[in-house]
Every structure is written in C-alpha cells, then in structure tokens.
N, C-alpha and C positions, 0 to 999 in steps of 0.2 A: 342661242337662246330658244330658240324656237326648235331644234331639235331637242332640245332639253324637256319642253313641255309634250311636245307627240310623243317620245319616251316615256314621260309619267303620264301621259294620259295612258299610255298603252300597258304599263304596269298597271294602271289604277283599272283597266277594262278585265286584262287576265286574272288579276286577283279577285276581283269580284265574279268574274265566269268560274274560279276556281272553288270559292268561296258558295257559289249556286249548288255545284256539283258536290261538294264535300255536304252542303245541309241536306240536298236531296237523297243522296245514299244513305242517310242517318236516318230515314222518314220510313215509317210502318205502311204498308199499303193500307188504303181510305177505302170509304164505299165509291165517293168521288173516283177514283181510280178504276171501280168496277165499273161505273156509268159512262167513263170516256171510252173506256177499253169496249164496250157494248155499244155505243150509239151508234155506228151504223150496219149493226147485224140485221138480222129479219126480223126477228122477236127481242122485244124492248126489254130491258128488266123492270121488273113491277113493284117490285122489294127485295134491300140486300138482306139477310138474315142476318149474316156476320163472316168475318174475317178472324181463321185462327191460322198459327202454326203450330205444325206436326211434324214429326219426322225430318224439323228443317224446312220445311217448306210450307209457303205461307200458302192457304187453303180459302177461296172464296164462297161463301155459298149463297145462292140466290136464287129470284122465283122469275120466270117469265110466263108469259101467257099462257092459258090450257091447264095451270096447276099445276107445273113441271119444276122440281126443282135441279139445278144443276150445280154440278161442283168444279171450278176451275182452278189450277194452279196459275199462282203470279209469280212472276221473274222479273228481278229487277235489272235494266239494261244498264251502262256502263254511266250515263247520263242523270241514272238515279229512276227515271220515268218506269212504272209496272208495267208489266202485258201480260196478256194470260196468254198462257200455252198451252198445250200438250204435250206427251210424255217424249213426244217425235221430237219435241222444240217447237212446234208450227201452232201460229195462231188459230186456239181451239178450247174445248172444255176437257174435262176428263170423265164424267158420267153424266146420267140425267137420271131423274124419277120420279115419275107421276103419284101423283096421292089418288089416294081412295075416292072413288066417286059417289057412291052410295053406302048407306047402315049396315046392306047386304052380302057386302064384299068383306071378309074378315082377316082376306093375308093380308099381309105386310106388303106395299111396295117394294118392289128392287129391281135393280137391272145393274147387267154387269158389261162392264167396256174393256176391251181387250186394247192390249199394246204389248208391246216387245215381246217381256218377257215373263207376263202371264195380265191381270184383267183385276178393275177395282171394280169391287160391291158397293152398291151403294143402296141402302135403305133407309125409308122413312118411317120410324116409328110414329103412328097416331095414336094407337091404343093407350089411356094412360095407365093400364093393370098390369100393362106389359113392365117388368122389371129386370129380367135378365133375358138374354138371349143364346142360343147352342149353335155353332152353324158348323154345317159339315161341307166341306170343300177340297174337292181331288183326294176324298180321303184322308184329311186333315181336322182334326176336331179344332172349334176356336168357343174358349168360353170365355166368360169373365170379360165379356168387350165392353170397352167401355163406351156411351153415348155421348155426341156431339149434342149440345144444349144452346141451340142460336132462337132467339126471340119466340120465343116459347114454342118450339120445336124440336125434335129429336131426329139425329142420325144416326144411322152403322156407315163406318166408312172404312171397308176393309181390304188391302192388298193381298190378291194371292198370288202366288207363284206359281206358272205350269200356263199349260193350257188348259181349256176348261171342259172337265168330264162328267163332272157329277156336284151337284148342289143341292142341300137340304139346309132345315133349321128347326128350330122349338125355340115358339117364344111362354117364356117363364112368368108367372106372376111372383110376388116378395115372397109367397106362401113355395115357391113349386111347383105348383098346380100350370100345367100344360097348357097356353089360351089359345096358341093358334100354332099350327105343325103345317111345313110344306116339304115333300108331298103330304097331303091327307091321308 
C-alpha cells in the first residue's frame, strides 16, 4: 500500500513538472523576462519599449541608462524560461543606439554590430517628418523598410550580409523631400 501511494505521488509530481514545462513553452516572452534576464548586468533597464517577432525570432527592445537603446534576441531554453543572446548563442545583446542629444544634431542614430556572417543596423528614428528611408549598404540599395513602432518610438532594424564596407542613407519626408542624408 504504501508503495502504491510513493507511485502516485510520484506520477502526481511528473505530471505536474511536465504540465509546468508544456504551459511554459506555450508563453510569449514578458517584459518580466527582459527584467530577470538584465538584473544583474551593469546597467539596469529603465524601460521595455516592447517585445516583437521577426523573422521568427522574438526581438526585445529596451532603454537603459545614457539614453541607449538596445536590441536583444530571446531564446527560449528547453524548460520554457527566455534568455537573451547573441547571434554566437552567448549571453548578450545584438545592437545598441544612443539618441539624439541636442536640437543640433540632425542625423539619425545608428550603429552597426557585426557577427558571423555580416552586421545588424540599428536606428533610431526621432524626426517625426521623417516618413521613409534609402539606405545603401555594401552596395546594396534597401527601400520601402519598414519601421518598428514600440511606445511611441521608431526603429530601422536591418540585417546585412557581408562585411561591412560602405554605408549611406536619405531619410525621406511623405512629400520626398530629403530631411536628413548621411554622408552630407
């Protein structure tokens, strides 16, 4: 009798651990998730923006101290629990990019982070006249991109391929008209 009851206790403990793991893998990453994944970095998060997927892969975007925004990939481990990573797999972000700091500065932030097998762009559109953007990359023309819209915020978040040789852009107003070109 009593091995009868350690038995269903112990069916009753696997089903429910299995029962954990099947609702966890079923779950969207949270901001919660960016907060755990980040509390013992350097720099805190200060705000999530939001959480989308792209390309299949779930895309964090947040702000931490200095006015930085950063973009990491989540992976979710076998347990169901998120991590952010990088493109290596290793606990990490995949870009950052500072905002505009004064009236007087008129490009666009961006910066580009390399891995394997070529480097993501990341920019922050502030202008709101800006409406489309051109960007030329290794020789590559990219139009028609479309903007990430997280809490009243705009992104470019664009993978190139290659290494990285040459980069330009023209940001567009609804009209056409040319607001801001880099280079000058």
């Amino acid at each position: 009798m009593i091995a009868i009851k350690k038995l269903l206790i112990a069916i009753t403990l696997i089903a429910l651990f299995t029962a954990y793991i099947f609702y966890n893998r079923s779950q969207d990453p949270t901001e919660e998730d960016v907060l755990r994944n980040t509390k013992s970095w350097t720099s805190s998060v200060e705000e999530v923006y939001g959480i989308i997927q792209q390309d299949g892969e779930w895309l964090a975007f947040y702000r931490i101290p200095h006015s930085i925004t950063v973009v990491a990939r989540l992976k979710q481990n076998w347990m169901g629990t998120w991590k952010m990573i990088n493109y290596s797999g290793q606990r990490g972000v995949i870009a950052s990019v500072g905002e505009i700091l004064s009236d007087t500065d008129a490009l666009i932030p961006w910066q580009a982070s390399g891995y394997e097998n070529g480097y993501i762009l990341l920019m922050s559109i502030e202008n709101p006249r800006i409406d489309d953007l051109v960007i030329t990359a290794n020789g590559k023309e990219y139009k028609n991109i479309s903007f990430i819209e997280l809490a009243g915020k705009r992104f470019v978040l664009l993978d190139v391929k290659g290494t990285w040789n040459s980069f330009s852009y023209q940001a567009l107003s609804k009209d056409g008209e040319v607001i801001v070109a880099y280079p000058k």
